[in-house]
C-alpha positions in Angstrom: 116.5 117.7 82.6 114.4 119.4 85.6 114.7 119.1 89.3 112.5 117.3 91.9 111.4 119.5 94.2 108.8 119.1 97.2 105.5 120.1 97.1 103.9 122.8 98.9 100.3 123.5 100.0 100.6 126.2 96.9 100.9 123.5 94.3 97.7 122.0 95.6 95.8 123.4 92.4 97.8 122.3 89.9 98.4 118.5 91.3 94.5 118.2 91.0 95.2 119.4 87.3 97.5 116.7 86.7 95.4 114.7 89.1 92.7 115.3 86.0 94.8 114.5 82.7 96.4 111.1 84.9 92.3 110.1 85.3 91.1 111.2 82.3 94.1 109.0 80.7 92.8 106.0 82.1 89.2 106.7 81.7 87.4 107.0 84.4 84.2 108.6 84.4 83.2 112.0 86.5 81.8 115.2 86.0 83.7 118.3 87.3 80.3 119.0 89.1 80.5 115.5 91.2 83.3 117.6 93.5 86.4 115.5 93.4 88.3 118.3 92.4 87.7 120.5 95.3 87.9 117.5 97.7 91.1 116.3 96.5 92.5 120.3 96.6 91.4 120.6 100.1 93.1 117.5 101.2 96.6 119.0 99.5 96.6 122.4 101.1 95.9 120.8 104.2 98.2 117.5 104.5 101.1 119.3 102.6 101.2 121.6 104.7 101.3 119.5 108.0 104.3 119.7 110.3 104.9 116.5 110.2 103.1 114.8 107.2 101.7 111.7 106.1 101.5 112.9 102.7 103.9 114.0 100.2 104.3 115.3 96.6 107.6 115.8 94.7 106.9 117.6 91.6 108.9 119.3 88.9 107.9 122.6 87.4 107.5 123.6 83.9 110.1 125.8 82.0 108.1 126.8 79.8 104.8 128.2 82.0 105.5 130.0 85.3 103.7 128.6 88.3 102.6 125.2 85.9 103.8 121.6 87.0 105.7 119.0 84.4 104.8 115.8 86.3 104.2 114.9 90.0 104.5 111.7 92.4 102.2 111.8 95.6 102.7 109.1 98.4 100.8 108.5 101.8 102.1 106.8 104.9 99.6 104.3 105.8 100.2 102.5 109.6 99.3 99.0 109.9 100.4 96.2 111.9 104.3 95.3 111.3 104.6 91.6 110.2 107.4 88.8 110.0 108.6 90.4 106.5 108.7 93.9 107.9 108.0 94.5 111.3 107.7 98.4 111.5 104.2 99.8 111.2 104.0 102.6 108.6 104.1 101.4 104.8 103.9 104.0 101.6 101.7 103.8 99.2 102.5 105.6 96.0 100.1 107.5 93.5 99.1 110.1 91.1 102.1 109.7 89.2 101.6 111.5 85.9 103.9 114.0 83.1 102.0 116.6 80.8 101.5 114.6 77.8 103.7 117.7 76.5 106.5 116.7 79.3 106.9 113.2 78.6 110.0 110.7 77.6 112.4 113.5 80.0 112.7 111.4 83.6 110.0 113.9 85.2 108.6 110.7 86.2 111.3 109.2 87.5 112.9 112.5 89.4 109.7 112.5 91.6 109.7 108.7 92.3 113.4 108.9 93.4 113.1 112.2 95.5 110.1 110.1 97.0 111.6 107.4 97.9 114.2 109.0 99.3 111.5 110.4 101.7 110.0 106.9 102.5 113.7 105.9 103.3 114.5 108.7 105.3 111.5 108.2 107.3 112.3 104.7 108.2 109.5 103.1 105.9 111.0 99.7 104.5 107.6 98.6 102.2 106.2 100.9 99.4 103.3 99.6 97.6 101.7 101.4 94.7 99.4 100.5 91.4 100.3 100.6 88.1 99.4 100.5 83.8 100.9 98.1 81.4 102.6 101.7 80.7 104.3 102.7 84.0 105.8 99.1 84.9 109.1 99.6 83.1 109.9 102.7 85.3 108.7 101.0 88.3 110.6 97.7 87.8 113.6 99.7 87.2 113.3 101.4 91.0 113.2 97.9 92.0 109.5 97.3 92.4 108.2 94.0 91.6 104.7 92.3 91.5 103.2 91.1 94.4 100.7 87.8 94.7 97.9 89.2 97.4 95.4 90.1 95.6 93.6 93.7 96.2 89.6 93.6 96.9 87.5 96.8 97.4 84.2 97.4 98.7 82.4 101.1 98.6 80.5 102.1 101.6 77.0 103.8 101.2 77.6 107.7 101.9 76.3 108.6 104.9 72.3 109.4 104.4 72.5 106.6 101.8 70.4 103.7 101.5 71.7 101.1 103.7 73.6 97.9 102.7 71.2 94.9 103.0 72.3 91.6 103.4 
């Protein structure tokens, strides 16, 4: 089996790559002209490489392909108001977990989640929250996650220069 290992603002390229088989998995619809790409590899270089950062990736690397990851875990601190079931402020939110379909059935998956947690742990962060397929629930239940009842809502803001929203 592999070995977890950080992230660094030099594997930004390659965690939008799996950032594009994990979203082209699940279907969602995009063009690569629409700029997510370039977005989401600018926000890498730069929060990965932050002294202190509030945004993580544990990766492992292919054996097979120099320079090519195997499967990645990314988490965010998020700081919101403590509460009576955990008082401190910062929570984690876990995403863009995904293995090369290639990769699969080794414990890539579950090598990043664990050095990941770790780092939520070690930073003090009692409440992890992430979102998951039908798929990943076995690995997350086994790491001790469990469903919660709130239920998510989103709304999308206009982009700026946008038509207004009326109401």
């Amino acid at each position: 089996m592999g070995e977890a290992r950080r992230a660094t603002a030099a594997d930004a390229a390659e965690l939008v790559r799996l950032r594009g088989v994990f979203l082209g998995e699940i279907a969602v619809r995009g063009s690569a002209a629409d700029g997510w790409q370039r977005a989401a590899f600018e926000t890498l270089r730069t929060r990965l490489a932050a002294p202190d950062p509030t945004m993580v990736a544990f990766v492992v690397n292919r054996t097979d392909r120099p320079g090519a990851l195997a499967a990645s875990a990314v988490g965010a601190v998020d700081c919101r108001l403590g509460g009576p079931d955990d008082p401190t402020s910062e929570r984690g939110y876990v995403f863009n977990v995904v293995t090369e379909p290639d990769q699969r059935r080794r414990g890539y998956a579950r090598l990043c989640m664990a050095a990941l947690l770790t780092w939520y742990g070690d930073r003090g962060i009692r409440t992890v929250d992430l979102r998951t397929s039908a798929g990943g629930e076995p690995l997350y239940r086994s790491l001790g996650f469990v469903r919660t009842t709130s239920p998510a809502m989103r709304l999308r803001l206009p982009t700026p220069g946008a038509a207004e929203v009326s109401g």
